[in-house]
C-alpha positions, 0 to 999 in steps of 0.5 A, a space after each residue: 583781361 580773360 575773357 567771361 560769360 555776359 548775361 546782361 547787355 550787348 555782347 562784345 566778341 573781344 572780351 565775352 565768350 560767343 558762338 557764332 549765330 551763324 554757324 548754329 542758324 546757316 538760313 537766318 541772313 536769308 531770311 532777313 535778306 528777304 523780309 520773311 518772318 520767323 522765330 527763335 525758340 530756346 530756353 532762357 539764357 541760351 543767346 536769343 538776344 545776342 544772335 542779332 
């Protein structure tokens, strides 16, 4: 099955087409790691949800 874009729901690496969250935010298990606040501004549909 080839793959497709997901814009409901989980994301799932095998069967939807995905970026890397942390080659686009190389700071962001840092700041995780310590508790800090921050944001993620972008337009719609751009993958604010899926970087988790």
């Amino acid at each position: 099955m080839p793959r497709w874009f997901n814009t409901t729901g989980h994301c799932r690496a095998d069967i939807h087409y995905m970026l890397s969250p942390t080659s686009r935010l190389p700071d962001l298990e840092g700041l995780i790691a310590q508790e800090n606040y921050f944001v993620i501004h972008a337009p719609r549909q751009s993958g604010k949800t899926t970087i988790s």
